[in-house]
C-alpha positions, -999 to 999 in steps of 0.1 A, spaced: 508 -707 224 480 -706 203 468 -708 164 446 -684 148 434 -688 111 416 -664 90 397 -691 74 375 -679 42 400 -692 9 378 -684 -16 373 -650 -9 412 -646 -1 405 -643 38 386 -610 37 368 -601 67 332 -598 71 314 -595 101 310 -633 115 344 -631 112 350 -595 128 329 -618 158 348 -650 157 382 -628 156 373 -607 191 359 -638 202 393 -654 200 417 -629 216 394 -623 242 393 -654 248 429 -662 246 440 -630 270 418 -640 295 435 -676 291 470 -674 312 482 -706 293 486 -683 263 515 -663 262 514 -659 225 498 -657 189 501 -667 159 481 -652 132 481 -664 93 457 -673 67 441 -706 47 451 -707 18 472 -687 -7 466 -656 11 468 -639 46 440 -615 40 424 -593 12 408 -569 36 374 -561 42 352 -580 21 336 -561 -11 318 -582 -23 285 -571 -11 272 -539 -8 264 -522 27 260 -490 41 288 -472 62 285 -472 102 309 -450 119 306 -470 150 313 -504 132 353 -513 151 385 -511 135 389 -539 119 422 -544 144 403 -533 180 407 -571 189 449 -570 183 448 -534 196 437 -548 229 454 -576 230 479 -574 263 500 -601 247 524 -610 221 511 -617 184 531 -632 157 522 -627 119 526 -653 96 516 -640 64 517 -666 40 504 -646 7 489 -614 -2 482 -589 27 463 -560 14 442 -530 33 428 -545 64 445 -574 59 481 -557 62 465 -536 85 462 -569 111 498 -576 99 512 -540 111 493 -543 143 511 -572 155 545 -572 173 562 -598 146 552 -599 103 573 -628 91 561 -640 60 565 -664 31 588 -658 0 557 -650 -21 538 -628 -1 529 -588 -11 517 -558 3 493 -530 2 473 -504 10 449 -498 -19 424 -481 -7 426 -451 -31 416 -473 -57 379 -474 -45 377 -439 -32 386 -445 4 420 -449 28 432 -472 54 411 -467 84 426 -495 105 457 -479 114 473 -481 80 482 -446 80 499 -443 114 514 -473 116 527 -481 81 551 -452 78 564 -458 114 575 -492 104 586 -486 68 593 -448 72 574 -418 56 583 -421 18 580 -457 12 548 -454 30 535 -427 11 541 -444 -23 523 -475 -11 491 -454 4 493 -427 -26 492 -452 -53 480 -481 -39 503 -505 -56 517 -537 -34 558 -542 -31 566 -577 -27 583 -598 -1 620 -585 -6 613 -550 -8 589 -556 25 623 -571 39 643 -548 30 618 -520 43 611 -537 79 576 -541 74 588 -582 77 614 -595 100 622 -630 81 614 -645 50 611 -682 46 593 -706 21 557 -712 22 562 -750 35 581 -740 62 565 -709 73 540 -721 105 573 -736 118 594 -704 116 568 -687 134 557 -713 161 599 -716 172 593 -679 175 568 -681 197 580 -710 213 609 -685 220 588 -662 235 564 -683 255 596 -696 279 602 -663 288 585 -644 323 550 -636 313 546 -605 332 580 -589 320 568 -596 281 534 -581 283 549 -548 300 578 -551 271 549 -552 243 534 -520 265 566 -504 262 573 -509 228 537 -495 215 544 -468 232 582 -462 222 564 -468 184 536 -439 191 513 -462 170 484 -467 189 480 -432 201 445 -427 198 442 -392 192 460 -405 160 441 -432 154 409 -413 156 420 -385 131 425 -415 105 392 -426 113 371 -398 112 385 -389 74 380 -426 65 339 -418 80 335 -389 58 350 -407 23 325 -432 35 299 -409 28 312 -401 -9 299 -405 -43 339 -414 -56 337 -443 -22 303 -460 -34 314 -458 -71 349 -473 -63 335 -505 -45 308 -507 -70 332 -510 -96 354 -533 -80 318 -560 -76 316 -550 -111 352 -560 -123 357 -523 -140 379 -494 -136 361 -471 -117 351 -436 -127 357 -408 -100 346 -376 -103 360 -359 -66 326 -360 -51 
């Protein structure tokens, strides 16, 4: 088994590009390692992960990855233990791993709307096939989080525990998983994408190419501007 920490508490875990490096870095490393049968994914602090960082301006690249390419390929087993807030790319990571089990305080969202854009990590596909199509609409439409019960409730999480006791919930299920054959629960994981219809890639890449082109939008650079600024944004459907 083996620990992997998004590990940047004062900005709430959100990704930017050393750790876009350390993160491929790390499941490469640990699906090349055949001591590893599983992951466990979670976050410092009092959150699992914010999303992509937007804090500082930069210009779009339509070849930058997913910010999920390293779980997406991935041949083995990754646990989620979300331990606080998992918004945009951050619940994006959550979705793409094979078990979300999470602390009593945790939320959930996709607000990319807010700034101008939409989930371009696989929210879009994978969200409603886990929660279904209307509760999955309402969170991408609005962009407002549900919190840990309704996540329950929905099957976005399979367990809910308190935040002390979380690590230990998820590391017996790994534990779990790690006695069983190796080979027989990496082709399970294979059968069970595939059963899901989440990592299609003809999919993936229509969610991705509209995500590109509101990249290139006036409403996109206003909407992270004004979240750097602390303001509501103004759009204008440019």
């Amino acid at each position: 088994m083996a620990l992997i920490t998004l590990d940047r508490p004062d900005k709430r875990n959100a990704i930017n590009d050393e750790m876009r490096t350390e993160l491929t870095a790390a499941f490469a490393a640990f699906d090349a390692d055949p001591s590893v049968r599983v992951v466990v994914l979670t976050g410092a602090g009092s959150a699992f992960c914010a999303g992509g960082d937007l804090s500082a301006s930069a210009t779009p690249d339509p070849q930058r990855p997913r910010i999920v390419e390293p779980l997406d390929q991935f041949s083995k087993p990754v646990i989620a233990a979300i331990n606080g807030l998992a918004f945009g790319g951050g619940l994006e990571l959550a979705l793409a791993c094979d078990l979300r089990i999470a602390a009593i305080g945790a939320r959930f969202a996709l607000p990319e709307v807010r700034i101008g854009s939409l989930p371009g990590s696989g929210g879009t596909q994978r969200l409603p096939a886990v929660v279904g199509p209307s509760l999955a609409a309402q969170m991408i439409l609005t962009g407002e989080p549900i919190d840990a019960a309704r996540a329950l409730a929905a099957g976005l999480v399979t367990e809910l525990c308190e935040p002390d006791k979380l690590l230990d919930v998820a590391m017996g299920h790994a534990r779990t998983i790690a006695r069983n054959a190796p080979l027989a629960v990496i082709a399970a994981k294979r059968a069970l994408r595939v059963a899901a219809g989440t990592h299609r890639a003809e999919n993936l890449d229509v969610e991705r190419k509209l995500f590109n082109e509101l990249a290139l939008s006036e409403d996109r650079n206003e909407g992270r501007q004004a979240f750097r600024e602390k303001r509501q944004p103004v759009f204008k459907g440019k």
